[in-house]
C-alpha positions as CSV (number, residue, x, y, z in Angstrom):
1,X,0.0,18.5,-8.3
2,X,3.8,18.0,-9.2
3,X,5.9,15.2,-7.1
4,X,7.4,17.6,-4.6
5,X,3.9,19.0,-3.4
6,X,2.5,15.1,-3.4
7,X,5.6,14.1,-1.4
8,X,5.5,16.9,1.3
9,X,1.8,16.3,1.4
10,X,0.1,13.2,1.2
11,X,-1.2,11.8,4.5
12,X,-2.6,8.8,5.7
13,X,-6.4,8.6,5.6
14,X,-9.0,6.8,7.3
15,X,-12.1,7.9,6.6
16,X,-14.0,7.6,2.9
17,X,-16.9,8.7,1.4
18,X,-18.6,5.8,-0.8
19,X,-17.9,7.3,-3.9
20,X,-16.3,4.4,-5.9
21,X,-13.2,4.3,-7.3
22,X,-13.4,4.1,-11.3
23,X,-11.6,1.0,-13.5
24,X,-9.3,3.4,-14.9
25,X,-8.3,5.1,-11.8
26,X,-7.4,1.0,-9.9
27,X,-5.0,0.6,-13.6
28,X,-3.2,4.2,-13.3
29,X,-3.0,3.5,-9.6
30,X,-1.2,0.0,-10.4
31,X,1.0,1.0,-12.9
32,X,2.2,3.4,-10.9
33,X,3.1,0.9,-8.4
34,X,4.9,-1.6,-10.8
35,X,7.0,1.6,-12.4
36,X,8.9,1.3,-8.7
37,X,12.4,0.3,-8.4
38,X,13.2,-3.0,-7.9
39,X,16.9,-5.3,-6.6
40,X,17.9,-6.2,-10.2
41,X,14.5,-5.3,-12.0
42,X,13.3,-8.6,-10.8
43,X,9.8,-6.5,-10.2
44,X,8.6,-9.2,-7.7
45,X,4.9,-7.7,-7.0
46,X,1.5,-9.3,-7.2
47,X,-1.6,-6.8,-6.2
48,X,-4.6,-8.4,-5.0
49,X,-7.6,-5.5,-5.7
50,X,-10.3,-6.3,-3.3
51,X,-13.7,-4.1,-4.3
52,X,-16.5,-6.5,-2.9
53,X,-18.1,-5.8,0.5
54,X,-17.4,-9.0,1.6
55,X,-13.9,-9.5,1.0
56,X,-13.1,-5.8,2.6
57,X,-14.9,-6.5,5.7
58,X,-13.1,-10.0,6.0
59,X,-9.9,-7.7,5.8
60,X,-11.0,-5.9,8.0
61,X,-11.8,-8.0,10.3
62,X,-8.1,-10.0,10.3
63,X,-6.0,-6.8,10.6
64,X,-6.2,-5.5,13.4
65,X,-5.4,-2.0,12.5
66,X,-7.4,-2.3,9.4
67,X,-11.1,-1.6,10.5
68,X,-11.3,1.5,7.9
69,X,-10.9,-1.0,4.9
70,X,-14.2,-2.0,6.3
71,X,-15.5,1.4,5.0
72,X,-13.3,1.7,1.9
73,X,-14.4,1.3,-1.6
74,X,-11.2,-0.3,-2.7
75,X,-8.3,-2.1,-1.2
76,X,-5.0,-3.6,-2.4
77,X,-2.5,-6.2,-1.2
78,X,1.3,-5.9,-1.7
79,X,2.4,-8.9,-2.3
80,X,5.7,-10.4,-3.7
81,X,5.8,-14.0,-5.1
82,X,9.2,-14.7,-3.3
83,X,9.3,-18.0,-5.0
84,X,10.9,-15.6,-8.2
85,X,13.3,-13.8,-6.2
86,X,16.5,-13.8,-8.2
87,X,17.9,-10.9,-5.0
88,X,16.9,-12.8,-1.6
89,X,15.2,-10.5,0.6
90,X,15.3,-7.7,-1.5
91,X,11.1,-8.3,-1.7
92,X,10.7,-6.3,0.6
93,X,12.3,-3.3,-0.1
94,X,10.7,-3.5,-3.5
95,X,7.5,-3.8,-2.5
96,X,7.6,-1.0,-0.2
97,X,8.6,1.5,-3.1
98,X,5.6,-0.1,-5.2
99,X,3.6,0.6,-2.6
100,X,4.6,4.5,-1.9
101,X,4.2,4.8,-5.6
102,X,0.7,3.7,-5.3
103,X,0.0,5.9,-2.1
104,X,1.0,9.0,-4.3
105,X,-0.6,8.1,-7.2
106,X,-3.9,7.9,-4.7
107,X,-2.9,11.2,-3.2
108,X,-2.1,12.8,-6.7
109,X,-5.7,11.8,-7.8
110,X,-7.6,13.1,-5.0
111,X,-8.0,9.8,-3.1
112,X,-6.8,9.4,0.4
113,X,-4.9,6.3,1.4
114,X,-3.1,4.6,4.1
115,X,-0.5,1.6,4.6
116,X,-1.4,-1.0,6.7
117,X,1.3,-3.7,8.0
118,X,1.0,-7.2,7.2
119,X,5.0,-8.3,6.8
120,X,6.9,-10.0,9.1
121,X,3.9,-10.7,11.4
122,X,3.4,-14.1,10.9
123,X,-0.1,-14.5,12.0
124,X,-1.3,-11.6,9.5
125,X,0.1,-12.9,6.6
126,X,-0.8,-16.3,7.8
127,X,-4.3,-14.8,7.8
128,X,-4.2,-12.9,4.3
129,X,-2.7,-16.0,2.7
130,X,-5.8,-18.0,3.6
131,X,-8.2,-15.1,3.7
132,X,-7.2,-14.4,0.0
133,X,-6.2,-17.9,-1.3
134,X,-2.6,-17.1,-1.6
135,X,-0.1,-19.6,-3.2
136,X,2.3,-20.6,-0.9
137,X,5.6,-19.0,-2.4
138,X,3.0,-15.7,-2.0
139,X,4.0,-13.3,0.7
140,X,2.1,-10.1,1.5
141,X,3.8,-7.2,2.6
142,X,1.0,-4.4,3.1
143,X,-2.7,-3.8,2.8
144,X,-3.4,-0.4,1.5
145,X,-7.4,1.1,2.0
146,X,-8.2,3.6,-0.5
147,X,-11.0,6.2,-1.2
148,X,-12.5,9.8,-1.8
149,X,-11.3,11.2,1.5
150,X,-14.2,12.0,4.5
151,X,-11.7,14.2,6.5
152,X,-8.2,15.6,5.2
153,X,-5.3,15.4,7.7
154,X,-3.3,18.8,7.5
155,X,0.4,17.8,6.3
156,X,2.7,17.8,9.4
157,X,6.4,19.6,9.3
158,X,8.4,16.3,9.6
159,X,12.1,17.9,8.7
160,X,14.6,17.1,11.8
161,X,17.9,18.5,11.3
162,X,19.1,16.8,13.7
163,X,18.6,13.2,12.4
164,X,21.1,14.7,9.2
165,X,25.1,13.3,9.5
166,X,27.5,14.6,7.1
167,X,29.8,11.9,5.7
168,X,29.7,9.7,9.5
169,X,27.3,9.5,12.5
């Protein structure tokens, strides 16, 4: 699959089969997410890769949008040690391109994905940083469930011309 065709369509999934995601797979999934962009190159990402039962189902459990990590072989937390940050506030935007990267690099591989919100709800990342043992200069931006896709969402047209302004609004 070459980036365009990845790009125009990858999907958010929900549903997995319990095939299990292999070593290698979780490292060429990761490294794909810390070959993002970053403010500065100050690469501030941590990834928490949660495989046991029990840690997915506590997940689960504190998101409230999260229930499918609950059937998931694999899930990873964004996070950004914001301690580090040499760019203030730029975390954010970093870890959001790691984690596209790594929601391609699922798609690419024939693994469904999807993004789940933790960042700037305080109570969720309240949750995660106890739930996971997070140091306290730890922030987590995003939980992403991963897995062999059960169902496969058809990609949707999402071009607006409309929303396009040539040089001002």
């Amino acid at each position: 699959m070459d980036a365009l065709e990845a790009l125009m369509t990858r999907r958010s999934v929900r549903a997995y089969t319990d095939e299990p995601v292999s070593d290698d797979q979780v490292l060429q999934i990761l490294a794909t997410g810390m070959q993002a962009p970053s403010a500065g190159n100050q690469q501030p990402w941590h990834f928490v890769v949660l495989r046991q039962r029990e840690h997915l189902d506590g997940l689960a459990e504190v998101l409230p949008f999260g229930k499918m990590l609950g059937h998931a072989p694999l899930g990873i937390v964004v996070c950004a040690d914001v301690g580090r940050e040499q760019h203030a506030g730029y975390w954010v935007q970093d870890c959001a391109a790691a984690t596209q990267n790594i929601l391609l690099a699922c798609h690419a591989l024939g693994m469904g994905a999807v993004w789940l919100g933790v960042y700037p709800r305080d109570e969720h990342v309240l949750a995660l940083r106890e739930l996971l043992r997070l140091p306290a200069t730890v922030t987590p931006l995003c939980a992403i469930a991963i897995g062999r896709p059960a169902e496969h969402p058809v990609p949707v047209e999402r071009f607006r011309p409309d929303r396009i302004h040539a040089e001002q609004w």
